[in-house]
C-alpha positions in Angstrom: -0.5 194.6 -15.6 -2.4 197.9 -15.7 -1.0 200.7 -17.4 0.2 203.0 -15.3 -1.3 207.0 -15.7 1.2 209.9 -15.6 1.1 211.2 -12.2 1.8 207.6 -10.7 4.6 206.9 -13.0 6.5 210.2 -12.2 5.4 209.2 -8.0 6.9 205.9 -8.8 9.9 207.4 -10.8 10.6 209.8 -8.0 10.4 207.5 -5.3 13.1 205.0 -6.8 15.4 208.2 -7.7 14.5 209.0 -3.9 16.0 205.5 -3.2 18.9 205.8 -5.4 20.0 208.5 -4.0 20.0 207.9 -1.0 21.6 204.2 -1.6 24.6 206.9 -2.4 24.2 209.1 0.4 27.5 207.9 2.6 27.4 210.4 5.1 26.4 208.5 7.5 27.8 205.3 6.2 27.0 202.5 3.9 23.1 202.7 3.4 21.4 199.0 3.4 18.3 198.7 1.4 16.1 197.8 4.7 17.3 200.7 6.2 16.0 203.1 3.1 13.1 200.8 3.0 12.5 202.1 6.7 13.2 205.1 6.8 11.1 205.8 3.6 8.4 203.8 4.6 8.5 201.4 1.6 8.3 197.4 1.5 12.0 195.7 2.0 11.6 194.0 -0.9 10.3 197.3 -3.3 13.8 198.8 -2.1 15.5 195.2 -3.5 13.8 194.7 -6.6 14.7 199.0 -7.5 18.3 198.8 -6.4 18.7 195.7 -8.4 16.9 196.8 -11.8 19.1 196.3 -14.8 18.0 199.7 -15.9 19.5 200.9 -12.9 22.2 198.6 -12.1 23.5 199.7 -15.9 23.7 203.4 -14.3 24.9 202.3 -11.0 27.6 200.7 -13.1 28.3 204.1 -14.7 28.1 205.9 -10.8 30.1 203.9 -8.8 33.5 204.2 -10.0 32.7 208.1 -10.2 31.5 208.6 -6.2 35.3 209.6 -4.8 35.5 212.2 -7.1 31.7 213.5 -7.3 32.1 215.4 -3.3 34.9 217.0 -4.5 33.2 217.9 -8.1 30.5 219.5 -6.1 32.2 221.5 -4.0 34.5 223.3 -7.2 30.9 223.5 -8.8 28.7 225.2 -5.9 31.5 228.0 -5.5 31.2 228.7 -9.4 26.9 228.1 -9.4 25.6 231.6 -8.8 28.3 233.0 -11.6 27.1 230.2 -14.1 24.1 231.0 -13.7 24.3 234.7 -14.5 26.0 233.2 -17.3 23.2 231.2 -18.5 20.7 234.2 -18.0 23.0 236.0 -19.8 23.4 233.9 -23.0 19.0 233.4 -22.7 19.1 237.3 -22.8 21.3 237.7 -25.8 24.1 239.6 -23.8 26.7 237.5 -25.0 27.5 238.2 -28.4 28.3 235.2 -30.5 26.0 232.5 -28.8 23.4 231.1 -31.1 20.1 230.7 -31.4 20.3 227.4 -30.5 22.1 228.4 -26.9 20.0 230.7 -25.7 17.2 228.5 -26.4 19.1 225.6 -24.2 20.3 228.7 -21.5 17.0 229.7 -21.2 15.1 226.1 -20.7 17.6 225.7 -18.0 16.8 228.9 -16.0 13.5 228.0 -16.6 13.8 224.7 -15.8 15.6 225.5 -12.0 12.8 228.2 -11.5 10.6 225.1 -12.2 9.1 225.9 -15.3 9.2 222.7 -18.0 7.9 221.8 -21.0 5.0 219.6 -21.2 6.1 216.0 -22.0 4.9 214.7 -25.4 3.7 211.4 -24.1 1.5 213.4 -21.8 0.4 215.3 -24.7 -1.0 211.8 -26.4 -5.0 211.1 -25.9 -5.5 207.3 -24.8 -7.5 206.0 -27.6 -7.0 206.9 -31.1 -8.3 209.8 -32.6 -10.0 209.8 -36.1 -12.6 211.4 -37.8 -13.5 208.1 -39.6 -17.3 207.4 -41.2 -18.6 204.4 -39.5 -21.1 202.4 -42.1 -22.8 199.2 -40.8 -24.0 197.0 -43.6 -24.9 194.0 -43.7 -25.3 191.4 -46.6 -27.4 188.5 -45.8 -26.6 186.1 -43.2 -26.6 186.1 -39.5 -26.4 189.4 -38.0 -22.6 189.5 -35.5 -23.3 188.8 -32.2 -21.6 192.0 -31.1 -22.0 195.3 -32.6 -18.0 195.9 -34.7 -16.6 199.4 -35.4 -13.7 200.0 -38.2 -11.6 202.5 -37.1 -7.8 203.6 -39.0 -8.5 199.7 -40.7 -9.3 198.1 -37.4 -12.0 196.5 -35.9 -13.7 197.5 -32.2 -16.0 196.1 -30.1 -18.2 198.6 -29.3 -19.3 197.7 -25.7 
């Protein structure tokens, strides 16, 4: 299978959190995955295979027995956002005396992070080939010449094509 770039993973990632979510959504009763599949224009089956990914059955698992108390979780937590939030900007600013380092590093990712401002990934970061600044040295010591030209690079050989 072809390795996916960035850009479609985090499509693909946001779709099935899409579809998670709204697996959870019980406002207007118990979502079906053909009904998510339709309404988010996606294959039946794609819808399926997500809901029933180990990876995401494991946190289903983990959701599930928490879903009664998460509406009324939210509710306590939006009345108290705007005053955390001052809190965090706060901390990020220094203003509160004894936080550390450490916390206003963490208070201020997380303003950043709801203003929309993140951190580069480091896998994003990687090239796609191997870098080196090796010497490539072709010799050859009697016998046929290879049949396809080889490069050695970090102790392993390449086809170069």
């Amino acid at each position: 299978m072809p390795r996916q770039n960035a850009i479609a993973r985090r499509q693909s990632d946001a779709l099935r959190l899409e579809v998670l979510r709204r697996y959870f959504d019980f406002s207007r009763g118990r979502p079906t995955a053909a009904g998510i599949a339709r309404e988010m224009d996606l294959p039946t089956d794609t819808v399926e295979t997500w809901l029933s990914d180990p990876d995401n059955a494991q946190f289903l698992d983990e959701v599930v027995p928490l879903w009664p108390n998460l509406g009324r979780a939210r509710d306590v937590a939006s009345r108290y956002a705007e005053q955390m939030l001052q809190l965090c900007i706060d901390i990020a600013n220094g203003h509160v005396e004894r936080a550390r380092a450490a916390d206003r590093l963490k208070a201020a990712q997380f303003v950043l992070a709801i203003a929309g401002v993140r951190a580069t990934e480091q896998e994003e970061r990687k090239p796609e080939q191997p870098q080196s600044n090796a010497i490539i040295v072709s010799v050859q010591v009697g016998g046929v010449p290879a049949t396809e030209p080889l490069d050695v690079i970090d102790g392993q050989s390449w086809v170069v094509e």
